[in-house]
Steps between C-alpha positions, in 0.01 A plus 500: 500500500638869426506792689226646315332226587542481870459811574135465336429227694585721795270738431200247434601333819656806749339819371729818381685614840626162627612393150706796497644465832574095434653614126736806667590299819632164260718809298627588859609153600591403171753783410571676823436371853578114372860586376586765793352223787623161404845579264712186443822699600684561834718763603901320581435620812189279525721188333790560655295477873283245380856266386601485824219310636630138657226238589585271744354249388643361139209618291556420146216558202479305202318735272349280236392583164323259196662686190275429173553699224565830672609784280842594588428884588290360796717218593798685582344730668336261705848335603663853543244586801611204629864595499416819620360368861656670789458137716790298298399125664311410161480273156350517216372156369367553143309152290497630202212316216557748243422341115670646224331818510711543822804391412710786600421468853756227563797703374414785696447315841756334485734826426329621814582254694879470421507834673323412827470125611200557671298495212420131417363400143301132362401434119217334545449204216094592509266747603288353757332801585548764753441317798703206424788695367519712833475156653855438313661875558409428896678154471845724447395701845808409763323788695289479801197773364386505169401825324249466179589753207363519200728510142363845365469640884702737765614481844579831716871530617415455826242220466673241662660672759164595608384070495827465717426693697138395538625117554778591744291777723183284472551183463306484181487240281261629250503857381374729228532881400307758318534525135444744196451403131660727254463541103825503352699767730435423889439858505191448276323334777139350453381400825622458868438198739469634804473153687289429862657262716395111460156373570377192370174648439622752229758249337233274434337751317752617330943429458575887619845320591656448164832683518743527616516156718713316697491197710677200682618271223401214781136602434553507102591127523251402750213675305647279209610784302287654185228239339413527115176489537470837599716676273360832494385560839893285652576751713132526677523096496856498645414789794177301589719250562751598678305762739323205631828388647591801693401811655815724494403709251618861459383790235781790462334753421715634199479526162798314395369257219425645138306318273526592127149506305494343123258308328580210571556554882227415773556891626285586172188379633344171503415533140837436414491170664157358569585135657700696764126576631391107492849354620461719817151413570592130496814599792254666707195203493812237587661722726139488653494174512841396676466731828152298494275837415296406216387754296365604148722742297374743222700666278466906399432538191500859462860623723761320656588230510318442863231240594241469735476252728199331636597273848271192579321678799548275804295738763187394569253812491408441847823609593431830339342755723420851373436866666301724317555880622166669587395147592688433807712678734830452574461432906239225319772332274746520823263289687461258227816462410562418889236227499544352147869593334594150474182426294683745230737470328488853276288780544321695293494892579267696240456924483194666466466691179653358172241379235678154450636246717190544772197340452414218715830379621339495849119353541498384911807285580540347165742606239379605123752478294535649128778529275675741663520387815578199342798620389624661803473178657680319239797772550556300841522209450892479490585497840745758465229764372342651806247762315335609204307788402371677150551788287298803519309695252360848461232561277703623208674140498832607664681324758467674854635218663735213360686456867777732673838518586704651759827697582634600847629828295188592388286774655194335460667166604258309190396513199219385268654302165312563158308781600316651234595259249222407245373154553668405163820565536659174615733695720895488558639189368088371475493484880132625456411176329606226728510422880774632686668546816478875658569600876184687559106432382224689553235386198115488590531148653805339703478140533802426788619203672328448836882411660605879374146648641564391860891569544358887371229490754728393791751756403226768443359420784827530761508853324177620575571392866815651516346821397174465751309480161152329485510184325213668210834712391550212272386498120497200292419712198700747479810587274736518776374173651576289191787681490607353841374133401718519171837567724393256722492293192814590376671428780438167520663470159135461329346725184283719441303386191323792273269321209384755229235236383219583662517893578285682705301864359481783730295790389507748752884543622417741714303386755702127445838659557662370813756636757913519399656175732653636784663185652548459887825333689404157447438498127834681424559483132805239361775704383506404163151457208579150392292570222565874372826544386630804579660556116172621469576887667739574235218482251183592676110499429611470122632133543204373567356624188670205282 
């Protein structure tokens, strides 16, 4: 599609004044903020501080590479950022299944790699494909951590300094960094991954890892190492894999991975590859399968790729219990909860107000449920997802709600993601068009693990005493309340699950709009978002615009 043509479709879908913004604030990232925020270049300064670095521990990466083919303006490129890493303990292990049509890549490896002994090269007989002919390239690894590059791609100078320093300061034994993919010059940049921390909820959804990764070579031959079969979506296959043996993983948040856009690479869109779309659906179902989660997995077929996952639903709706505001009171729901909490095992807490998501999910003492509540439920059925809640609406069909995130820096401490965004726009990086894992909710309806509920109310509770407070101070419906049971939440390790399926219309904001979360002692906010990534301030409101 041309520019012409998007831009059309912007107007059709967006109207005149956010088109513009969305069309001026992709020029801004594109040719301005993207090349002065994430350059590829350090100062000597930087490299000469950064050379000095000594692990302790003998940390050695095997940075492996399937070469097919690759034109030789990208591939030395490619092994010259590798050269150019300010942490020295490295290889280079290069299978290379290039036909005829790359037949000068041998000559100029191997020129390479008289110069610097570090690089390692294979001539493969066959081209097995690209998961079997990393497979090979990993079978030169001597190393202890293996890197995954791609032939045509570009690591930062100071990429693996940053992993060694992640595995020797963390322990970590699977880690991943932000990326950017470029067209042509890195400082033509297209589009910027700012990455959340992991959560299985959103990597089911979606492979936001991708680059740049490293991990344990112990776990790359106990997962097996890449399959065929899913050629096209090996690296979602492989991670699957291999985060189901351990739970040391570590995100720097960094640009230092740059992923160069042609046609024929995956960074062009899922057009450009379509089986990449089915080969990661198939990971996800048998990934599913093996922690002993059954589930059904759809593929998108308009963005991504990302899926959406359906788990079997093992709570019994009797376990469900659900508060309507307006309905009952919250001294009411303390008393019940007292006499019955063990009878639940999530509960159901639903705002006055909003034109969906509220009829009948409460008639006497039985649960109703619908499709959207539904859904919420289904969000907790992992064990390590601890509560759910929806988008939000107004009634011009923009986003007023689509979770929030927080920052001890901040003045106002939170704030809301998405805001204002048209309900079309699939959001940065399509967040706005599959589950994922935020820090804060605050939808129409929170649906909340009963264990979470209690350790709130006994904390709330010893606060309200402390103060000489009477025990109606507390407020199962308001923003600052859910606030309080989402850090609880967190702290246990669990997620916060926002679902944009079923979203919830609010016509009057006004009189909806509820007070800014002012948190007390006991709820003290972590220190760090898992799930914003702070890369974010350097671009502001207009990176959401994507």
């Amino acid at each position: 599609m041309g520019k012409a043509a998007k831009i059309k479709g912007y107007l059709k879908d967006y109207g005149f004044t956010y088109t513009i913004k969305k069309v001026y604030n992709r020029y801004i990232i594109k040719y301005h903020k993207g090349r002065k925020y994430c350059p590829i270049d350090i100062s000597s300064e930087e490299r000469k501080l950064e050379e000095q670095y000594i692990t302790h521990d003998d940390i050695k990466i095997s940075i492996v590479v399937p070469v097919y083919n690759t034109p030789v303006s990208y591939l030395v490129p490619m092994i010259e950022s590798v050269k150019k890493q300010t942490y020295k303990n490295w290889e280079l292990c290069l299978a290379d299944a290039s036909d005829e049509n790359g037949a000068a890549v041998e000559g100029v490896v191997k020129k390479l790699a008289q110069k610097d002994d570090r690089i390692k090269y294979k001539k493969l007989e066959t081209n097995a494909g690209i998961g079997e002919n990393t497979n090979r390239a990993a079978e030169m690894a001597i190393g202890n951590y293996i890197g995954l590059l791609d032939h045509d791609d570009l690591l930062h100078p100071s990429a693996l300094y940053n992993v060694a320093m992640a595995i020797e300061e963390h322990g970590s034994e699977f880690i991943y960094t932000d990326e950017l993919s470029f067209d042509g010059d890195t400082r033509k940049v297209q589009s910027i991954n700012f990455k959340p921390d992991f959560s299985w909820e959103t990597f089911r959804y979606n492979n936001f890892i991708c680059h740049f990764t490293v991990f344990k070579k112990e776990l790359f031959e106990k997962a097996g190492g890449y399959r065929k079969e899913y050629d096209g979506g090996q690296d979602y296959d492989l991670f699957l894999r291999i985060l189901e043996q351990t739970k040391k993983v570590y995100h720097i948040q960094k640009v230092l991975y740059y992923w160069r856009i042609h046609s024929a690479s995956s960074a062009a869109g899922v057009a450009a590859k379509p089986y990449i779309v089915e080969a990661g659906r198939k990971a996800v179902e048998e990934h599913l399968r093996r922690i002993g989660q059954p589930g059904k997995v759809e593929a998108s077929k308009e963005h991504g790729p990302f899926y959406r996952v359906t788990y079997e639903n093992k709570i019994e709706k009797d376990r469900v219990k659900a508060y309507r505001q307006g309905d009952i009171t919250s001294e009411e729901i303390i008393a019940d909860l007292g006499k019955n909490s063990g009878k639940y095992d999530i509960i159901i807490l639903s705002r006055k107000g909003y034109e969906a998501f509220m009829p009948d999910i409460v008639s006497a003492d039985k649960t109703e449920t619908n499709k959207g509540i539904d859904e919420l439920v289904n969000c907790l059925i992992p064990k390590e997802n601890m509560a759910a809640s929806n988008t939000v609406l107004d009634n011009r069909q923009k986003y007023i709600n689509a979770g929030w995130c927080y920052n001890k820096k901040w003045k106002e401490k939170c704030r809301p993601l998405y805001k204002g965004v048209p309900v079309k726009e699939p959001g940065y990086m399509n967040r706005l068009h599959f589950r994922q894992s935020v820090s804060l909710l605050d939808g129409s309806v929170l649906a909340i693990k009963t264990e979470i509920v209690k350790k709130w109310l006994e904390k709330k509770t010893r606060g309200i005493k402390k103060q000489d407070k009477e025990r109606k101070d507390i407020d199962f419906f308001c923003r600052s309340s859910w606030f309080e049971m989402c850090m609880e939440g967190n702290k246990t390790g669990g997620c916060c699950v926002l679902t944009p399926y079923f979203p919830a219309v609010i016509s009057k904001v006004k009189k909806i709009e509820l007070e800014n979360a002012e948190f007390v002692s006991e709820f003290e906010m972590a220190e760090k978002d898992r799930y914003y990534n702070e890369g974010m301030e350097k671009f502001g409101r207009e990176h959401f615009m994507w």
